[in-house]
LOBA-766888 format. One line per field, with one value per residue (C-alpha): residue number from 1; x, y, z. Coordinates in steps of 0.02 Angstrom, whole numbers. Each point is the difference from the previous one (the first is absolute). Example, Ala and Ser with C-alpha at 12.3 -4.5 7.8 and 13.67 -1.06 7.14 Angstrom:
// residues 2
num 1:2
x 615:69
y -225:172
z 390:-33
//
This chain:
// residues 447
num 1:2:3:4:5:6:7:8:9:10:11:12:13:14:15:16:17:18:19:20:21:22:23:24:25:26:27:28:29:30:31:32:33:34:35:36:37:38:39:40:41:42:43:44:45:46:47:48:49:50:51:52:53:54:55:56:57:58:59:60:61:62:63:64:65:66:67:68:69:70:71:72:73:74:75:76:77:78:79:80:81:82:83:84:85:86:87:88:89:90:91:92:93:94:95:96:97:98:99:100:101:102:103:104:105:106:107:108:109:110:111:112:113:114:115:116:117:118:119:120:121:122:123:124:125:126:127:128:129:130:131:132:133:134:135:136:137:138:139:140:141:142:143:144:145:146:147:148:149:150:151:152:153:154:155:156:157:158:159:160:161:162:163:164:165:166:167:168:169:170:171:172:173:174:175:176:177:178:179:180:181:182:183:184:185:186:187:188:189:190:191:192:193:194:195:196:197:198:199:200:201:202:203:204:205:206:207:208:209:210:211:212:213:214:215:216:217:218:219:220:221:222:223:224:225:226:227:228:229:230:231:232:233:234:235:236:237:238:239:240:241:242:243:244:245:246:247:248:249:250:251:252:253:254:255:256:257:258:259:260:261:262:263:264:265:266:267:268:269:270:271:272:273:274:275:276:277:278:279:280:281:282:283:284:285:286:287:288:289:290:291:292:293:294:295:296:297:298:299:300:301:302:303:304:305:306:307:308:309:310:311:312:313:314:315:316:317:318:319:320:321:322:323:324:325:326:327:328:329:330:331:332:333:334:335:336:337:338:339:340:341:342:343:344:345:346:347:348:349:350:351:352:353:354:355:356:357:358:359:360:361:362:363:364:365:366:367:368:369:370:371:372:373:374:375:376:377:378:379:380:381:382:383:384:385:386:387:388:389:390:391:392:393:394:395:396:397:398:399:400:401:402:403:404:405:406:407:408:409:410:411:412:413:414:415:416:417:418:419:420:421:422:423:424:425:426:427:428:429:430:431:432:433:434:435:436:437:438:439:440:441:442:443:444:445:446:447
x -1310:153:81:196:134:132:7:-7:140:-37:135:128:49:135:135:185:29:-160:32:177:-94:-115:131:99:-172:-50:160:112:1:46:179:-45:-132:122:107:-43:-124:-6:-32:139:-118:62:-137:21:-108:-55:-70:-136:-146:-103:-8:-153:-101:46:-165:39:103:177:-8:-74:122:110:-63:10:182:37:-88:96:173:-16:-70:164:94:-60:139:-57:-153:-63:-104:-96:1:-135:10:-67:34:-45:154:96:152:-12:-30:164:117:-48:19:175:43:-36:87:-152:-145:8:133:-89:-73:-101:41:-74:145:104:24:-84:115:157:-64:29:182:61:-133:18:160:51:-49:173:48:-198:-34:88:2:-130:-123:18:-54:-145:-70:-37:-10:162:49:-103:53:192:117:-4:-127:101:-78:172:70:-9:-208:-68:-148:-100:-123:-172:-129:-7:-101:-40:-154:-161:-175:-129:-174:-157:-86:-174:-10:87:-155:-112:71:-33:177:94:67:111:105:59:77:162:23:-38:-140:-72:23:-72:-155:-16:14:-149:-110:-14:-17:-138:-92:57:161:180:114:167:-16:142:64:134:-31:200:36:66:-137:96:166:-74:-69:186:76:-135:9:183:35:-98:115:182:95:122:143:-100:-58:173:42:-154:52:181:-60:65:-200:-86:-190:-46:39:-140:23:-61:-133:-80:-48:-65:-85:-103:-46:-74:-99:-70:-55:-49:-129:-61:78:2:-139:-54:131:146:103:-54:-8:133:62:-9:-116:-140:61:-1:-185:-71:55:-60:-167:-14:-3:147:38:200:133:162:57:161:41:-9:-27:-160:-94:31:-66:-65:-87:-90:-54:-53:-138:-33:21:161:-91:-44:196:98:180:80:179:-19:-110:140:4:170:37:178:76:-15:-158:-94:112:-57:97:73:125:15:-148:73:175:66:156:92:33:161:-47:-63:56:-30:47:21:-173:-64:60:-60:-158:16:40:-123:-136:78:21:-75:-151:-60:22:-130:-133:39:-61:-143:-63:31:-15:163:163:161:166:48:-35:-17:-175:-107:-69:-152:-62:-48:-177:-80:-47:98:151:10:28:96:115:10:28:155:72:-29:124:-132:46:121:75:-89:72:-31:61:185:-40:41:-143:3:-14:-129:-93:-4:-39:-172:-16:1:-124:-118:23:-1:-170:-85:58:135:114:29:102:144:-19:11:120:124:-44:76:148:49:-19:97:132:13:47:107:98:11:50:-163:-11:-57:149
y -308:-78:88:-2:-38:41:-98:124:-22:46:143:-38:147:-75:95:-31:-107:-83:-62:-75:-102:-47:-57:-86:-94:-23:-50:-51:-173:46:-34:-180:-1:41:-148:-185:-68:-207:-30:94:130:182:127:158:130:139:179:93:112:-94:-170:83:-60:-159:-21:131:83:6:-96:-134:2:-12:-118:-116:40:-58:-175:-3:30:-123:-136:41:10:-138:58:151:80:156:110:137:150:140:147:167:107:185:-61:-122:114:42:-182:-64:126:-60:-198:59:78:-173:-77:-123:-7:-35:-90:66:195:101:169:145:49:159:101:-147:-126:98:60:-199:-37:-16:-145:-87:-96:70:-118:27:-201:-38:122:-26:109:-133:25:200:-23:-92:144:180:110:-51:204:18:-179:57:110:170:-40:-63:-134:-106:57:-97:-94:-26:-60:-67:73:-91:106:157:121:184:106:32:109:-101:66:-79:21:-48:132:134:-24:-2:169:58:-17:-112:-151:-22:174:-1:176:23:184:67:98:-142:-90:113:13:-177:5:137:-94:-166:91:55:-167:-4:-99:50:33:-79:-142:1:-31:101:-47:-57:123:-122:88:152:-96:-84:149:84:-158:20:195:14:-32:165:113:-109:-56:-174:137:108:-153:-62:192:10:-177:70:162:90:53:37:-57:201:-6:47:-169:-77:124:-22:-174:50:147:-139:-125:140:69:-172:-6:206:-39:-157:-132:-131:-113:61:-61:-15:60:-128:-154:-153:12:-203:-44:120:125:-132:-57:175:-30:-186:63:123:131:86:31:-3:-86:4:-162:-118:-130:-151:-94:85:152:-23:-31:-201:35:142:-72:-152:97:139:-92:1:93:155:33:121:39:174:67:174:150:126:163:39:-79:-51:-112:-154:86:-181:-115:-103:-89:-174:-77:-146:-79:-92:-101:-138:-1:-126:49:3:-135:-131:-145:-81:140:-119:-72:181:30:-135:38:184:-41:-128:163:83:-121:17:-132:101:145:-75:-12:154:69:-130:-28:156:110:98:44:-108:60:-149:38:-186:19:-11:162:-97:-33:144:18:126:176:116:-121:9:183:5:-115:90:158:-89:-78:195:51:105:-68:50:19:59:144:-42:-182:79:127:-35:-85:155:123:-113:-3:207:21:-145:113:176:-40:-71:178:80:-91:46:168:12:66:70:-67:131:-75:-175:8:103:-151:-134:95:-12:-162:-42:136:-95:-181:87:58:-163:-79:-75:61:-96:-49
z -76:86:92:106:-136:113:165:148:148:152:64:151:84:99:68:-67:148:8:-178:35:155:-103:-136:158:35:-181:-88:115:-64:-183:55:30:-169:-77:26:-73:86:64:-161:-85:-62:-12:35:-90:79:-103:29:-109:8:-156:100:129:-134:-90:-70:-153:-108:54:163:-71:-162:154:81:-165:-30:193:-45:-163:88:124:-129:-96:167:119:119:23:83:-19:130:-37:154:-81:88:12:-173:114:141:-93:0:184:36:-114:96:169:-82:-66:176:75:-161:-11:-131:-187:-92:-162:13:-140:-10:-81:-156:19:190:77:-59:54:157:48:-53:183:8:-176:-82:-172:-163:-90:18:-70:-120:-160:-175:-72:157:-27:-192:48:124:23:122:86:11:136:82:-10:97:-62:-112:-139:-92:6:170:166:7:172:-94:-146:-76:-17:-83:-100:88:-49:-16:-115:21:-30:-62:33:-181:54:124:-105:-146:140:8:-173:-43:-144:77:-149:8:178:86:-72:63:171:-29:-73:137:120:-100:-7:194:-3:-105:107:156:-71:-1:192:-30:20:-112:42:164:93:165:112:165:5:-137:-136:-121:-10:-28:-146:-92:43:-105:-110:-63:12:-172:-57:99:28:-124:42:27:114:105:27:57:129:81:-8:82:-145:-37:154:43:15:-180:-134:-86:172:65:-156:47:177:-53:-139:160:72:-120:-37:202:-25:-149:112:-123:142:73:195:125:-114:140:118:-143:4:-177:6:9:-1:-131:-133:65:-24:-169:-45:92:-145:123:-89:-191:7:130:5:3:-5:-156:103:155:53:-45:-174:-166:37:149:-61:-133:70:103:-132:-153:-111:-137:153:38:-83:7:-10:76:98:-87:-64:76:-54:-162:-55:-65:140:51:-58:107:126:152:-65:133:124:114:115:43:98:87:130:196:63:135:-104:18:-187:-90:-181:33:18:-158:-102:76:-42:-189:-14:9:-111:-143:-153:24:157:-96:-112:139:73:-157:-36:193:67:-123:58:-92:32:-2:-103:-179:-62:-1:-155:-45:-76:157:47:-72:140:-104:135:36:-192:-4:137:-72:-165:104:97:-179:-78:139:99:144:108:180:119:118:190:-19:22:132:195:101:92:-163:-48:172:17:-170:44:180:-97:-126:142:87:-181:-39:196:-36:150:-122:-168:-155:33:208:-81:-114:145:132:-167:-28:193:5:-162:53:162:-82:-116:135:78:-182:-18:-227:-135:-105
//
């Protein structure tokens, strides 16, 4: 069986100031790229986690649309910096500090995206009411997260999450591959019955804690309604509530009844997580809608007929209690120190045109946020329901994607501690709330 969908990247732990000297060393010239060249050229360098591996699936798409470009642009070259996805953040603030790096930077949509205002130019000239139509996602692209307000950046894909069952493994199991859990307890005896055969039940990873996060953005929709998750991002809800401690007290149940492969605590969610699963090591995953660890890859090891689809198993019901999280992938947006800022843009709206749009959807098997593509394309059984799930409405936004980095970072820390049993839901829920309190008193809330 193949095995490594997801290209592994080595970590850098680098101190802040180690990374800005290595910016200094690394990019220092970008300045100078930048500018035309003898030859008149303009070199448009661009930043991205996808282009590590432009062999496949989204770097490669990538690397295509860069060829394209600068066929229909011989004035213009563009160059490709791939860096690490685990520090790219840490890495782009000490770039921005130094005011060298990309011209062009992708950007995880919604906290991430406005975290980086002081470094980006606002799109108001560019973007006009025609581009909007053509998109979505801009809500988490724009200040305040109004769909029409102020974008720092363009949405590119349409990300959002899905479980994914391995059928194969769940008959192996004595169970119905056709009527997958709907309900909790279902769920849980699903879980039971594969470990039975010596397999897990659900393969994840939470080594950096992003497991946690997702099942958060997942479950929400049982216990929150839209109104209560505007009031918990406003503070008006706290994360002691009920409505939240509901959610903690299901992640640990699923680690208490041994849900989990061995060493989930100490497994990279990318890449390993998703290879437990394609190994058929695990019967469900918790996966995203495109890019990676999603419905293509999976079923290109385990067979397209072996995948099922199913949004999280109720334990509450209500009436979103069957939603699932539907919002932007990732963005592009322009630094404040480049030097071609038009040519950035053309360059920017060149990915998101329609035709890419088209092999986003055919090559990589990944959702655009432009919406001229044809429907008929998509012939993969899960994409299918998945996109008849989206078009039913049964998507929606997710919760975290408007929370602070730093909500979102102790709420990842607290279910790490939650899960190695160094606290308890009420402990991790109380450690949230000061953290949330604390950016609410510096005016750090969710509009």
């Amino acid at each position: 069986m193949r095995r490594a969908v997801i290209r592994k990247t080595a970590p850098l732990i680098l101190s802040t100031t180690l990374v800005a000297a290595a910016i200094v060393v690394l990019f220092g010239c970008t300045r100078r790229d930048s500018a035309a060249d003898a030859s008149g050229k303009i070199t448009i360098t661009v930043w991205d986690w996808h282009a590590a591996d432009p062999s496949k699936g989204v770097g490669l798409w990538l690397m295509n649309i860069d060829r394209e470009f600068e066929r229909l642009h011989p004035n213009v070259r563009i160059k490709h910096d791939a860096q690490s996805h685990t520090e790219y953040y840490q890495i782009f603030k000490a770039a921005a500090a130094a005011r060298r790096g990309p011209d062009v930077v992708m950007l995880h949509q919604g906290a991430r995206v406005l975290d980086q205002r002081d470094s980006l130019i606002p799109l108001d000239k560019y973007v006009t009411p025609e581009f909007r139509k053509q998109l979505v996602g801009w809500a988490l692209s724009c200040e305040n997260y109004d769909p029409n307000g102020t974008p720092w950046a363009v949405p590119i894909a349409v990300q959002g999450l899905i479980w994914y069952a391995n059928k194969a493994l769940l008959r192996q199991a004595g169970l119905d591959p056709k009527k997958l859990p709907k309900t909790w307890d279902e769920f849980l005896a699903a879980c039971a019955a594969v470990k039975k055969l010596g397999k897990a039940g659900i393969a994840a990873g939470q080594r950096e804690g992003s497991w946690g996060e997702w099942f958060v953005n997942d479950a929400h929709y049982q216990t929150l309604s839209a109104a209560d998750k505007d009031r918990l991002l406003r503070g008006e809800i706290k994360w002691t509530d009920p409505k939240v401690t509901l959610i903690l007290e299901k992640i640990k149940q699923l680690n208490d009844n041994g849900c989990f492969q061995k060493g989930m605590m100490s497994t990279p969610l990318f890449p390993d997580a998703g290879e437990v699963f394609m190994r058929g090591d695990a019967a469900f995953f918790l996966g995203l809608l495109s890019d990676v660890a999603h419905w293509k890859e999976f079923g290109e090891i385990l067979g397209a007929e072996n995948i099922g689809v199913m949004t999280c198993p109720i334990f509450k019901p209500g009436p979103d209690a069957d939603k699932f999280p539907v919002g932007g992938g990732f963005a592009y947006g322009i630094t404040q120190w480049a030097q071609h800022p038009d040519e950035a843009w053309q360059y920017i709206t060149f990915i998101a045109s329609a035709e890419n749009a088209k092999t986003f959807m055919t090559d990589v098997g990944s959702f655009p946020a432009n919406q001229g593509y044809d429907r008929g394309r998509v012939t993969d059984p899960s994409a299918k329901q998945i996109d008849a799930w989206i078009e039913a409405g049964r998507g929606e936004p997710d919760l975290l994607s408007r929370a602070s980095t730093e909500v979102n970072d102790s709420l990842r820390r607290e279910v790490q501690r939650l899960l190695s049993d160094q606290t308890d839901v009420a402990g991790a829920a109380a450690a949230i709330e000061k953290t949330a309190a604390a950016e609410r008193a510096r005016g750090a809330v969710a509009k």
